[in-house]
GUTI-635292 format. One record per residue (C-alpha): x, y, z; residue in three letters. Coordinates in steps of 0.05 Angstrom, whole numbers, plus 5000, padded with zeros to 4 digits. Each point is the difference from the previous one (the first is absolute). Layout:
<atoms>
XYZALA
...
</atoms>
This chain:
<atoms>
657784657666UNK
497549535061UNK
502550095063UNK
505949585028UNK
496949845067UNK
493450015026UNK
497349765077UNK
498949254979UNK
507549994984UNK
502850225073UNK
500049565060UNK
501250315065UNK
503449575063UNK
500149404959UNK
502249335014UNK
501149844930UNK
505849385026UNK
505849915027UNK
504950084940UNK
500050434933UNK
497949464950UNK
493349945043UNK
499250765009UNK
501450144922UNK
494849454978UNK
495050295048UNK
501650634971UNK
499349714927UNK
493349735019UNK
496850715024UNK
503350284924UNK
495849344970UNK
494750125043UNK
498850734977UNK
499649704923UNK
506950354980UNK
503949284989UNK
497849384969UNK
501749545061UNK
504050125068UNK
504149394986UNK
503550294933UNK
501650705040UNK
501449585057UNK
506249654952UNK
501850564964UNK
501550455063UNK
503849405037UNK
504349964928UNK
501550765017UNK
500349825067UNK
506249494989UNK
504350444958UNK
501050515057UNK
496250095072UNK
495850565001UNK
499750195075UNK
502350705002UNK
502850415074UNK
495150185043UNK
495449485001UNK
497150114925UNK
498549464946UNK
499149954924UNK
499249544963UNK
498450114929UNK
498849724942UNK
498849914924UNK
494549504983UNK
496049784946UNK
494749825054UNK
500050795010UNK
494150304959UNK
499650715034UNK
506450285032UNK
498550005084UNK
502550085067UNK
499349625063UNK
501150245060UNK
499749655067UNK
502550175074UNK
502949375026UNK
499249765075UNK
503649525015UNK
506250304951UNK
502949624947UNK
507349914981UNK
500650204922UNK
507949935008UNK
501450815023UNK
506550195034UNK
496050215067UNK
495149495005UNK
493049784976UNK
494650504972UNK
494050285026UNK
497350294944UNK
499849664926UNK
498350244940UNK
499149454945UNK
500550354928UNK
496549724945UNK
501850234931UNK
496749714937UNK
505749664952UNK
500050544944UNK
497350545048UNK
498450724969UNK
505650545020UNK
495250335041UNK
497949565057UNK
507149734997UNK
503050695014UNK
494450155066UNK
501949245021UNK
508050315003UNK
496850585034UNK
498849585056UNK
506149685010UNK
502950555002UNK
495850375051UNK
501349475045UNK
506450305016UNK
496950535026UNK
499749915083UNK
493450424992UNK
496149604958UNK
502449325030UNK
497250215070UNK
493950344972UNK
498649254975UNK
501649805074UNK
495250475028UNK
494449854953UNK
494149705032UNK
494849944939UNK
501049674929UNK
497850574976UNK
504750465044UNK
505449554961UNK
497350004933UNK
500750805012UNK
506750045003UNK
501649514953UNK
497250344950UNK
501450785014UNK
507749674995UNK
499049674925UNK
495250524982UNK
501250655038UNK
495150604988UNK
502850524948UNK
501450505048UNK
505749625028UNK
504650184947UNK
499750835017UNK
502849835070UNK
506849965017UNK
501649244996UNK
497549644939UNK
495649435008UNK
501349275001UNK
495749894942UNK
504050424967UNK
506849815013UNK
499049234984UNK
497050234932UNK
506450234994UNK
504949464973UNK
506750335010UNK
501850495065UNK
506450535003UNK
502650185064UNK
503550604989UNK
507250165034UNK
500250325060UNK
506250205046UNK
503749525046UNK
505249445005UNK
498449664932UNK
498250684970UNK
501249974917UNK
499449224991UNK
495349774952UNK
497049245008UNK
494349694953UNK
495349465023UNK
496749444968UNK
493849665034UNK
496249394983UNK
496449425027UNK
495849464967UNK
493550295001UNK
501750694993UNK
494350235053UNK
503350075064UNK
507549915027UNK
502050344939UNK
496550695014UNK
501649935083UNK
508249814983UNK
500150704949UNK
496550355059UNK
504549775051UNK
506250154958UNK
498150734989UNK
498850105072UNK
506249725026UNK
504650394936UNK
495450705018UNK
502749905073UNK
507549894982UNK
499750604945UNK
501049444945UNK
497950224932UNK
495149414972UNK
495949834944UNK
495449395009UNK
497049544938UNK
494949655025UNK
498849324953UNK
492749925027UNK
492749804968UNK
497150774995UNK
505350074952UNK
507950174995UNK
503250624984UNK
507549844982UNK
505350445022UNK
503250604958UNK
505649754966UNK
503450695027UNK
498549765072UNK
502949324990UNK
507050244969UNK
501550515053UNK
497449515066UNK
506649845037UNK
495049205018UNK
495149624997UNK
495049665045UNK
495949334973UNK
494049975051UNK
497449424963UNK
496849255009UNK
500649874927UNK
503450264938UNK
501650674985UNK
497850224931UNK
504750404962UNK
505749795042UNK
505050174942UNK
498350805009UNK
503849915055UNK
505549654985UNK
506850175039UNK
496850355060UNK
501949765064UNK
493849585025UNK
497549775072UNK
494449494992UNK
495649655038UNK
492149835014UNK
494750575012UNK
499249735068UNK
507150265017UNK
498450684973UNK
494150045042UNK
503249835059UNK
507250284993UNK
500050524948UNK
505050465035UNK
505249345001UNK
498949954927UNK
501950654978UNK
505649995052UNK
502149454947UNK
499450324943UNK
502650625023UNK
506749475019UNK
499249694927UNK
501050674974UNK
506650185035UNK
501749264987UNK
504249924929UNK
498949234996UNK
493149975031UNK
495449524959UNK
495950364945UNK
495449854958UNK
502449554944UNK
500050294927UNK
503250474958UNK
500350695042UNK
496250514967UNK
496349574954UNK
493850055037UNK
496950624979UNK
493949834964UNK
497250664991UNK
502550584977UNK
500850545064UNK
493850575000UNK
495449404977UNK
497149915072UNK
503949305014UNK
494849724936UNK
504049354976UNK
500750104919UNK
497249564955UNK
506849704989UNK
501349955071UNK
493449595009UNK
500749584945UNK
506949825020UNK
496849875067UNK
495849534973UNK
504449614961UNK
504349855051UNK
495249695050UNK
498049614935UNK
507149714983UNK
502250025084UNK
494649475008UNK
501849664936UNK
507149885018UNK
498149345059UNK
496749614939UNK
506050154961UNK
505149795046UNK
495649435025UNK
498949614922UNK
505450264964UNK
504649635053UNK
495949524998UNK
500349914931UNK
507450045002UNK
501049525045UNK
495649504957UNK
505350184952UNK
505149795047UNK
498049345013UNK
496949824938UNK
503150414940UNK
498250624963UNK
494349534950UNK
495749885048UNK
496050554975UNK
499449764928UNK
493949644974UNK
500549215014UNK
499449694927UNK
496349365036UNK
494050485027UNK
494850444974UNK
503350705007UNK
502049825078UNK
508050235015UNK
504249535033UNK
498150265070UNK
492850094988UNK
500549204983UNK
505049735051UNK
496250465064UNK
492349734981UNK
502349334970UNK
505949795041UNK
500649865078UNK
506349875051UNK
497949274982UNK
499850044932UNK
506550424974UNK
500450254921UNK
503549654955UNK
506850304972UNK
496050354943UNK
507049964947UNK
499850784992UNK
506750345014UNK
501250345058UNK
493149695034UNK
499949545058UNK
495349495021UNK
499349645070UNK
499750345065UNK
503750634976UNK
495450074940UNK
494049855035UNK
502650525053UNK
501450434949UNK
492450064963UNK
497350045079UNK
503850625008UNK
498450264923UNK
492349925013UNK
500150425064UNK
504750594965UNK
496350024939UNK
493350025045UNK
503250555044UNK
501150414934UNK
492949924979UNK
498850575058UNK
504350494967UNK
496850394962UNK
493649895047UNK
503450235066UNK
503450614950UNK
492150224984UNK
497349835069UNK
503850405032UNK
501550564957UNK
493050135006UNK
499949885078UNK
504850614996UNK
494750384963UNK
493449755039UNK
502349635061UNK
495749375009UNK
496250094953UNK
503649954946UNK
503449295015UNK
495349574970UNK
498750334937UNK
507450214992UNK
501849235009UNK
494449814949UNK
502350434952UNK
507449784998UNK
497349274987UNK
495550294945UNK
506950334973UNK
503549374994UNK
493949654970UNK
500150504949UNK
507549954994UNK
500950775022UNK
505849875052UNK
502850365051UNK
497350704957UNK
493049745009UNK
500749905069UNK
502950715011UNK
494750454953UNK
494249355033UNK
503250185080UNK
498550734987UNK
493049854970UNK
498049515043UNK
502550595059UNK
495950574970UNK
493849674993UNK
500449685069UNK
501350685029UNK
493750264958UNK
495149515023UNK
502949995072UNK
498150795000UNK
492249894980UNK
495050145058UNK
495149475003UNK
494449955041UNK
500649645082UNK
497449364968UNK
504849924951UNK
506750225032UNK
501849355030UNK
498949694927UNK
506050524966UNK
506549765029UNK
498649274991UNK
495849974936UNK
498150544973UNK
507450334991UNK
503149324971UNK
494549754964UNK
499750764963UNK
507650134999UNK
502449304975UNK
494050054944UNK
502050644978UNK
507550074993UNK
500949294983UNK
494849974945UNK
502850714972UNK
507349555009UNK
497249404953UNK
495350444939UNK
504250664997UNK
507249975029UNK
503049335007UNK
501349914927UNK
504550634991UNK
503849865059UNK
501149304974UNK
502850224929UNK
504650525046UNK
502049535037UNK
502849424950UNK
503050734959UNK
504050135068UNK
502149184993UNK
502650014930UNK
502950665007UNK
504049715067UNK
500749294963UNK
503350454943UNK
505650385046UNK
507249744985UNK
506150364993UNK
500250675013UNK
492850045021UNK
500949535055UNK
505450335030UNK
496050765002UNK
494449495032UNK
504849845059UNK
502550655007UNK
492850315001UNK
496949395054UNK
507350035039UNK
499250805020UNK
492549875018UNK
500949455042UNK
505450515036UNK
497150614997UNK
495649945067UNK
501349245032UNK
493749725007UNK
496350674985UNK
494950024931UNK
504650034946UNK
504149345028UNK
494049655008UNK
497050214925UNK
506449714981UNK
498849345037UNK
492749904980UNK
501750064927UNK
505549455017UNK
495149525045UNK
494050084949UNK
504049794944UNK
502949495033UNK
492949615013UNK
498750044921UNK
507549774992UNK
497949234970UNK
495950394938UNK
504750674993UNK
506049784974UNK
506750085047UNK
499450825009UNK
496549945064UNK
505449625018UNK
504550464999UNK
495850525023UNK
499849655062UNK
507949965002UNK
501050674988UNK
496050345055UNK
501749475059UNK
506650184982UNK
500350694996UNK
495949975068UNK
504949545040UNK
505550674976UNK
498250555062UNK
500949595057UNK
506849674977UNK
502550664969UNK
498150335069UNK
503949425042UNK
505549944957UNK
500450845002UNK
499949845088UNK
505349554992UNK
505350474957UNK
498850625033UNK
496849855070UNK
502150685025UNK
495050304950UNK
493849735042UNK
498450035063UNK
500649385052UNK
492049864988UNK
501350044917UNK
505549495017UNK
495649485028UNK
494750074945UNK
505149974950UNK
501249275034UNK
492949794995UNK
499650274929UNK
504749464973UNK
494649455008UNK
494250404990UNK
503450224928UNK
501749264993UNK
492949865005UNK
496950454953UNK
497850545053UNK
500550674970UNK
497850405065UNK
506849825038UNK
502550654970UNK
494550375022UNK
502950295069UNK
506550244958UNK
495150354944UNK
496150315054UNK
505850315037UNK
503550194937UNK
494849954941UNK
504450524956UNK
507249584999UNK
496849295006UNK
494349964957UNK
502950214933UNK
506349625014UNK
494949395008UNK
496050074936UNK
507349984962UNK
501949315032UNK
492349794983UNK
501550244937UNK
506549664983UNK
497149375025UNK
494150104954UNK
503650074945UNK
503749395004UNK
494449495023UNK
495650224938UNK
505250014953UNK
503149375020UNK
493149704998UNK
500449585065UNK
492749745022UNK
497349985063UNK
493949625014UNK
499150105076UNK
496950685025UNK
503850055068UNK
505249655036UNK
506450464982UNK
506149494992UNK
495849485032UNK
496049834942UNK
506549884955UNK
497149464972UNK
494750354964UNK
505350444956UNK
502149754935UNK
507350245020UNK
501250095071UNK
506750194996UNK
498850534950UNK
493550245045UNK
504950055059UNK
506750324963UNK
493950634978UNK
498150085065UNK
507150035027UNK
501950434947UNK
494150475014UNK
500750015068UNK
507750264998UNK
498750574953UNK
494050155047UNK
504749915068UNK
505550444964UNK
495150504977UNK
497450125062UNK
506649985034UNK
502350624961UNK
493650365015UNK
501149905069UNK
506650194999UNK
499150744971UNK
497950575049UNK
497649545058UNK
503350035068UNK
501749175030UNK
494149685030UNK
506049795053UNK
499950615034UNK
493049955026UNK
499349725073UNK
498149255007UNK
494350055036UNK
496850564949UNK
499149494947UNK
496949455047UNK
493149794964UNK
498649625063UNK
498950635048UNK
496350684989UNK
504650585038UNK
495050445031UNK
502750674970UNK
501750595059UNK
494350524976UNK
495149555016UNK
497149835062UNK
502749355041UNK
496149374975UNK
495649685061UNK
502949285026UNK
498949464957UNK
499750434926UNK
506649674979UNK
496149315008UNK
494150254965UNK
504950234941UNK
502449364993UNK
492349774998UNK
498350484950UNK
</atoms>
């Protein structure tokens, strides 16, 4: 493996300008300059992009920015001592001393984990003024290197080595007497590139919690790699801590924990506040958490090392699939209703005057504001304005749903490969609806299209050739393979399965229908939001874009789970309403809130309730779901509009009826819940006020007084 840093990459007393996007491109240009980049000006951009998503000025006069880039061919760092200094947006003032970090795009684990080894040892008051002190490049290209690469013998002495210890992608401090002695707190930390801020916020954290005896276990979500948390460790933490600048992967695993979150900048510069918080969050019995079903997070089984299962993966990479889905559903299905709205439910049939164009395709491409359709003499169709309107706004829908089952594979395989995977993942979902596989093609395609990207993202190539693998050779390879094994081997037997699940739906009446609503009513409130509500919804939302050639089931499909998903919320404010002395002051105020967001088709307003109480509320909300199920699909009504709650009454084929289920569903869920409640739990009415107050964390008395201005950085957080 080549070294990270050699003489011709240090500069020493530089006047490299007078601000950082100057210093980094003069940076990028010694990196391009020693051959390991194609050109300074794509490093240049790529570090800047990093650049605007979160300053990278550290205390103490340090600098790093870092990077991911395509430009990258050989993974390098570039050190120079800056006179003048340079403001890169620390706390304390500019920086003397900048590193840039250069990472190639798909980097191998191995330079990636030596590049965290230097962030990290930049914590380290030693090193940092060793780097002061240096007075040769080569004085600096020693201790650069016995950081990321110490000598073997550093492990047999008493502190382990940095090299080491960022290899490591998880860290345990263990408990220890004092104030906060026998608290447990897990971390999370993340940033976008994965390189630096996440390593130096874990490192900070553990320092600060070893100080104030805090038992904590760190995850670090970085490039070298991610060990996740024992599921053991996670159930018996009293909080949680989200270090992070993006999203947290896994998030349901720990769902119902008490959660302080903020950037990885804030860790690094105020872990002890943080944990204060946390600590608070704890003793706090309305404190926000993390949203979810508590204790439905544990992917794998305890004594498997923290490994996510299989299951636990594949559920993981569903749901970024469908949770990236869901926009272009809510954007053209409304869209589509609205056209339906304004100019009748045939729009979407085939105009007898054109060659196979619908009434929209015709009016939008043939028709202007100037030049208005004709009343066409269909029944319930409108020309003019309206009708014109109408086939404008059908057009755009029906072009918004054409990215379903594209964005479903895209991303699904995102999930699986990162990047890499987007382009042949979205390839592959059009190829499934060519070959009239559906929604299943674009789930088996997504995870195809994921594994292969992941494969050919792993091959070493030779220097040459590395810039060439994220931006041809991985697309060009990926979208071949998994879309031609899509077109010759699988996209004919997930087309027959699919038109066998259409007939088989088309065939449901009776007594059939109604164990249809009572199955897709408890999934869509079993976890709010969670992956069994939303494999609920995406078999409603996909069936509803093939509605015009499958018959009316969809239809009702659709009916039946946006009804059974507008249940929780009401049940839950309804519940608020009878009893209020049953929930606490904060439980009140959500319980006001949850009328609309019920009213709108927003499962997740029930979410606080199931996460205080997941026991009591959840089962008493899959029987209203139920209930309301039941008598949507065996009544039959239709709903043609994937969102929109009561909003989109004009979509349903019987609003009344849609609304008299709902009500119906949502009083046997609000009584239900009531009675649970009301057996062997003491009156939420007896707790203080200010206990309950989500607005303000209450610094608990075992642990030390929070420093001036940690209330305001609370509310930042």
């Amino acid at each position: 493996m080549s070294a990270l840093i050699t003489p011709e990459l240090v500069a020493l007393d530089a006047d490299l300008g007078s601000d950082k996007g100057t210093v980094v491109h003069r940076l990028a240009e010694l990196v391009a300059g020693a051959g390991r980049a194609t050109g300074a000006d794509a490093l240049h951009g790529d570090a800047m992009a990093r650049e605007a998503k979160a300053a990278t000025g550290l205390p103490g006069g340090i600098a790093i920015p870092h990077c991911r880039s395509a430009a990258v061919t050989e993974a390098s760092l570039a050190f120079a001592r800056l006179s003048p200094k340079v403001d890169f947006g620390a706390p304390d003032g500019p920086a003397d001393l900048a590193f840039l970090i250069a990472a190639p795009e798909h980097g191998d684990a191995d330079h990636l984990t030596l590049l965290t080894a230097l962030a990290r040892a930049l914590l380290r008051p030693e090193f940092v003024a060793s780097l002061r002190a240096a007075s040769t490049p080569d004085e600096v290209v020693g201790l650069v290197q016995d950081v990321v690469s110490p000598a073997p013998a550093a492990a047999t002495t008493g502190a382990p080595a940095v090299g080491a210890t960022a290899a490591a992608p998880s860290s345990t401090v263990p408990s220890s007497t004092g104030s906060a002695s026998g608290r447990s707190i897990i971390a999370v930390s993340a940033c976008p590139t994965g390189i630096a801020h996440t390593y130096m916020a874990a490192d900070k954290l553990t320092a600060a919690a070893k100080e104030m005896g805090v038992e904590l276990h760190v995850e670090t979500q970085g490039s070298s790699g991610s060990t996740p948390l024992d599921p053991s460790v996670i159930s018996k933490a009293d909080a949680v801590i989200f270090a992070v600048d993006v999203g947290v992967k896994d998030r349901d695993r720990f769902a119902g924990k008490p959660v302080v979150q903020s950037g990885t900048k804030r860790a690094m510069n105020e872990p002890e506040v943080m944990i204060r918080e946390a600590l608070a969050a704890a003793d706090d019995p309305s404190s926000r958490r993390v949203p979810g079903a508590a204790g439905g997070g544990g992917e794998a089984p305890a004594g498997d090392g923290g490994k996510p299962s299989l299951g636990g993966e594949v559920r993981r990479w569903l749901l970024t699939g469908v949770s990236y889905m869901i926009p272009f559903v809510a954007a053209g299905g409304l869209l589509i209703a609205l056209g339906f709205l304004f100019a009748g439910y045939p729009i979407v049939n085939t105009d007898p005057g054109t060659d196979g164009l619908s009434f929209a395709q015709n009016w939008a491409l043939n028709n202007t504001l100037l030049n208005l359709p004709a009343d066409p003499g269909v029944a319930y169709l409108r020309g003019g304005l309206l009708g014109y309107l109408g086939a404008v706004f059908t057009v755009l829908g029906q072009a918004a749903f054409g990215f379903l089952v594209p964005a479903l594979a895209g991303y699904i395989a995102y999930a699986i490969a990162d990047r890499p995977g987007i382009v042949p993942g979205f390839v592959v979902g059009a190829v499934s609806l060519t070959v009239g596989a559906g929604f299943l093609g674009g789930v088996v395609g997504g995870i195809l299209a994921g594994f292969v990207a992941l494969w050919i993202s792993r091959w070493r190539l030779p220097t040459w050739a590395r810039g060439l693998q994220p931006v041809v050779i991985i697309p060009l390879l990926a979208t071949l393979i998994s879309s031609g094994l899509m077109v010759v081997v699988l996209g004919r037997p997930l087309a027959a399965a699919l038109s066998g699940l259409g007939t088989f739906l088309n065939g449901l009446t009776g007594t059939s229908a109604i164990l249809l609503g009572i199955i897709l009513g408890l999934m869509m409130c079993f976890d709010l939001g969670g992956p069994v509500n939303k494999a609920a919804y995406v078999f409603a939302t996909t069936g509803l874009a093939a509605a015009a050639t499958a018959g009316t089931a969809p239809l009702v499909i659709m009916a039946t789970v946006m009804a059974a998903g507008m249940v929780p919320p009401l049940a839950m404010a309804m519940s608020t309403a009878i009893r209020p002395k049953l929930y606490t002051p904060a439980e009140r105020d959500n319980g006001k809130a949850a009328w609309l967001l019920g009213l709108s088709f927003i499962s997740e307003g029930a979410i606080p309730f199931a996460a205080a109480d997941p026991l009591r509320v959840i089962p008493s909300m899959m029987l209203g779901g139920a209930t309301t199920g039941a008598i949507v699909a065996g009544s039959g009504v239709q709903l043609r509009a994937p969102h929109g709650g009561i909003f989109v009454f004009f979509a349903m084929s019987n609003a009344l009826l849609f609304l008299l289920a709902v009500l119906i569903g949502a009083v046997v869920g609000a009584l239900a819940v009531t009675v649970a409640k009301s057996i062997g739990r003491p009156k939420a009415d007896a707790v203080p006020e200010d206990a309950v107050d989500l607005q303000h964390a209450h610094t608990p008395t075992h642990a030390p007084a929070a420093p001036a201005g940690a209330a305001a950085a609370q509310q930042a957080s």
